[in-house]
N, C-alpha and C positions, 0 to 999 in steps of 0.2 A: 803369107807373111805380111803383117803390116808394116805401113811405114814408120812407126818409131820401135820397130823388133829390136830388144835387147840394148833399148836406150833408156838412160835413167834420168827422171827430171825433176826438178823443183818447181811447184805454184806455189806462187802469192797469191794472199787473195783467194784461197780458196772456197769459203765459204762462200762465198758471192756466185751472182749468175755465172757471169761468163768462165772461174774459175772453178765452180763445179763441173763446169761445163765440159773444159780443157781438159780438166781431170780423167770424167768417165773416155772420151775420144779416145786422149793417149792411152790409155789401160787398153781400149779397142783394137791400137795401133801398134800393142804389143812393148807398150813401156809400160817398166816401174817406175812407181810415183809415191814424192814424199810433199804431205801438201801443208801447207802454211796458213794461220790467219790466228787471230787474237779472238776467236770464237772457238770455244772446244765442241760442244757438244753437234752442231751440224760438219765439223770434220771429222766426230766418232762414227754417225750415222753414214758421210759419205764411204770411209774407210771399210766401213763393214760391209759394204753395198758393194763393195770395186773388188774384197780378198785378200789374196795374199801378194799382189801387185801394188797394196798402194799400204801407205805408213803416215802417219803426221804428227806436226810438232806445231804447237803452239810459240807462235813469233810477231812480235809487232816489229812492221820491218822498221819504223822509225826512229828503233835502236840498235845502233852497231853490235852490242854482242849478241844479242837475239838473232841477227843476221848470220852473225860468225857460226855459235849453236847452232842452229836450220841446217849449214853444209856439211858442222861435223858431223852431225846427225845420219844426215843421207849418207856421208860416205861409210860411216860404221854402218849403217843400217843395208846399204845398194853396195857396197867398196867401191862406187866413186858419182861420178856426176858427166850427163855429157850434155844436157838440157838445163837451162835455167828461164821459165816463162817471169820476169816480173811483174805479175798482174797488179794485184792488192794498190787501192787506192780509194780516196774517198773525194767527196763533194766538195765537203766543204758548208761556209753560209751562203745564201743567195741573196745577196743586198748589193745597193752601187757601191763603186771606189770607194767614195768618200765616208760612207759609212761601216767600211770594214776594220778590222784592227788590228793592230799588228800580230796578235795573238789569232786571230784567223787567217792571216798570210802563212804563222810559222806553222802550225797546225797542217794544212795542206801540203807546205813543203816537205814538211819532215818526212811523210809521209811518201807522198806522189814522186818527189824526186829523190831524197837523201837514202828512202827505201830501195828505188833503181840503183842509187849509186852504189850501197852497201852492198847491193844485192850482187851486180858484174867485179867490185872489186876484192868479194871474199869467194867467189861462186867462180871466175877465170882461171887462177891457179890450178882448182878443179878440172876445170873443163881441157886445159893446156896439158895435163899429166893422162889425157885419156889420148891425147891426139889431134885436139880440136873440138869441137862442139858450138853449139846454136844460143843465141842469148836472142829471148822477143820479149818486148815489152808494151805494156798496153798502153798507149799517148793516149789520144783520143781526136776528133776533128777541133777539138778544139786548143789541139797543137797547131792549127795550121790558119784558126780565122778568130776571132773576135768573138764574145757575146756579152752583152748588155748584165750586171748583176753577178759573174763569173769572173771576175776577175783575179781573187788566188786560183782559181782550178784552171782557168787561161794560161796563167804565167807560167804553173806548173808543167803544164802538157808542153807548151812551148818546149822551157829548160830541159825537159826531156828528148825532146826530139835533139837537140843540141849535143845533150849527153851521148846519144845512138850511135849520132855521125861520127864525134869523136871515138867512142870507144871502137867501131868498126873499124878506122884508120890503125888505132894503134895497137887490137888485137889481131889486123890479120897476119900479123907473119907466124902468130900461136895456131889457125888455123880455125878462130873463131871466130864464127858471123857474128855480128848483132843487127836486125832490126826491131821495125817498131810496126806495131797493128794499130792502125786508128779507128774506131769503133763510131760510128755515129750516132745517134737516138740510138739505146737498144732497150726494149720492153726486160728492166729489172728494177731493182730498190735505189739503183742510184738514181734513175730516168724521173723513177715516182718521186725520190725525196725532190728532184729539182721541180719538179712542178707543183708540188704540197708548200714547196716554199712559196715558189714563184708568184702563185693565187692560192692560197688557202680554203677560197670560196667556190674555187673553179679550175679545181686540175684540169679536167678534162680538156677546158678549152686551151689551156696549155701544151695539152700533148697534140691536141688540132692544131693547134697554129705551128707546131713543129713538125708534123706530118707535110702539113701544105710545104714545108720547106723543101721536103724529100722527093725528088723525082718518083722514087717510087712510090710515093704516099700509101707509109707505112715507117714501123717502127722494125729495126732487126731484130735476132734473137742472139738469146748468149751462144746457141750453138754455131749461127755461123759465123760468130766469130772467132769462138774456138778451132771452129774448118779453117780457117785462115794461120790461126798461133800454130795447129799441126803443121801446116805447110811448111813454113819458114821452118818452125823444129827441126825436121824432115830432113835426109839427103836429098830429095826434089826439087829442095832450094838450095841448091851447091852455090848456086854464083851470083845468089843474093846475099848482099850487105850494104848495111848503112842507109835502109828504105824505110819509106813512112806507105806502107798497105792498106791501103781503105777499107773500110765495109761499111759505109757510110748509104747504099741506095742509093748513091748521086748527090748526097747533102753538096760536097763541095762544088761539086760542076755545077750546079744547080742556080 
C-alpha cells in the first residue's frame, strides 16, 4: 500500500518538471490525480502515460474561476479532494528593481501568489468535507533570502510563505495541514530560463556560479523534490504544519 492510497489530489503546475514529477510519485503512492496547467498537450501525453488514476484540466491559476473549475472538476471527476499540491508558477523577468515594471511584478504575482491563494481558498471547503487533508505548496529558497535581478519572484515566494503560515493557523481546527516545499537550483526550464536571461552569452557559467553556492555542488532534480511534496501529502506528516521544507542541497546553510 502506498502512501497516498485512495487519496485524491490536485497539481498545479503540471506540465513542468517538478509537477510532472509529483504527478507520476503520487500515482506510484497509490493516488488519483487531477493535474493543472495552461499547456494541454504535455498533460494529454502525461495523463495517458499515468491511466485511469490520473485526469486533467486545463487552468491558469491566475484566474479565480479557472481555479474554482479545476476543483469542481476533480470532485465530479474523483467525488472529492483530500490533497491540493500548488505548484504552478513562473520566473518572471531577470532585470534589477529599478528596471522592472509594474506589469512584471503583477504578472508574477497573479500567478505565484493569487494562484496559492485561489488555490487553499476554493480547494479547503474540499479538503474540510473529506475530514481533513494536506495543502503543499512550492515557495522556493527564494522565499527565505535575497537575489540580485529576482526581485517579483523574491517577493512572491516571500508572500507565500506568509500565506502557509497563515492559512496553517486558521485551517487547523478543519484538520488541514498546510506547508510549503522550498526547492533550491533544481535542473528544469525555470533554472534554464533564469540563467538564459541572466547571461545570454554564458549560461553555463551562471549555472557554475550557482552550483559553487550549493554545498552539495550540484543542481537538484524535479524528483526529489517531488519526494519531498509526497511526504508532507502523506499521513507521515501528521504533525507537520505551517513549514517551509528545504531541498535546497544546503543553498540556505551555506
Amino acid at each position: 500500500m502506498g502512501r497516498l492510497t485512495d487519496k485524491v489530489a490536485i497539481i498545479t503546475g503540471a506540465a513542468g518538471g517538478i509537477g510532472a514529477a509529483a504527478a507520476r510519485l503520487f500515482v506510484a503512492e497509490g493516488a488519483r490525480v487531477m493535474l493543472a496547467d495552461v499547456a494541454e498537450p504535455p498533460l494529454r501525453d502525461l495523463v495517458a502515460s499515468l491511466g485511469d488514476a490520473a485526469d486533467y484540466q486545463i487552468c491558469d491559476v491566475s484566474t479565480e474561476r479557472h481555479v474554482q473549475d479545476l476543483v469542481a472538476a476533480t470532485v465530479a471527476r474523483f467525488g472529492g479532494v483530500d490533497v491540493l499540491f500548488a505548484n504552478a508558477g513562473v520566473e518572471g523577468r531577470v532585470a534589477p528593481l529599478l528596471e522592472q515594471s509594474t506589469q512584471d511584478l503583477e504578472r508574477v504575482l497573479h500567478v505565484n501568489l493569487f494562484g496559492v491563494w485561489y488555490g487553499i481558498k476554493h480547494a479547503a471547503p474540499e479538503l474540510a468535507r473529506r475530514g481533513g487533508g494536506a495543502v503543499v505548496v512550492t515557495s522556493s529558497v527564494a522565499g527565505l533570502v535575497g537575489s540580485a535581478g529576482l526581485g517579483p519572484y523574491i517577493a512572491s515566494k516571500h508572500a507565500v510563505l506568509g500565506l502557509v503560515k497563515t492559512a496553517a493557523i486558521e485551517l487547523a481546527p478543519l484538520r488541514i495541514r498546510v506547508n510549503a516545499v522550498n526547492p533550491g537550483p533544481i535542473a528544469n526550464r525555470m533554472m534554464h530560463s533564469i540563467e538564459a536571461q541572466a547571461a545570454p552569452d554564458a549560461p553555463a557559467a551562471v549555472r557554475a556560479g550557482f552550483e559553487q553556492l550549493v554545498p552539495l555542488h550540484r543542481y537538484g532534480t524535479n524528483e526529489e523534490v517531488a519526494h519531498m511534496a509526497a511526504f508532507l501529502a502523506s499521513d507521515d506528516a501528521s504533525y507537520c504544519t505551517g513549514g517551509a521544507y528545504l531541498v535546497d542541497g544546503g543553498f540556505v546553510a551555506g
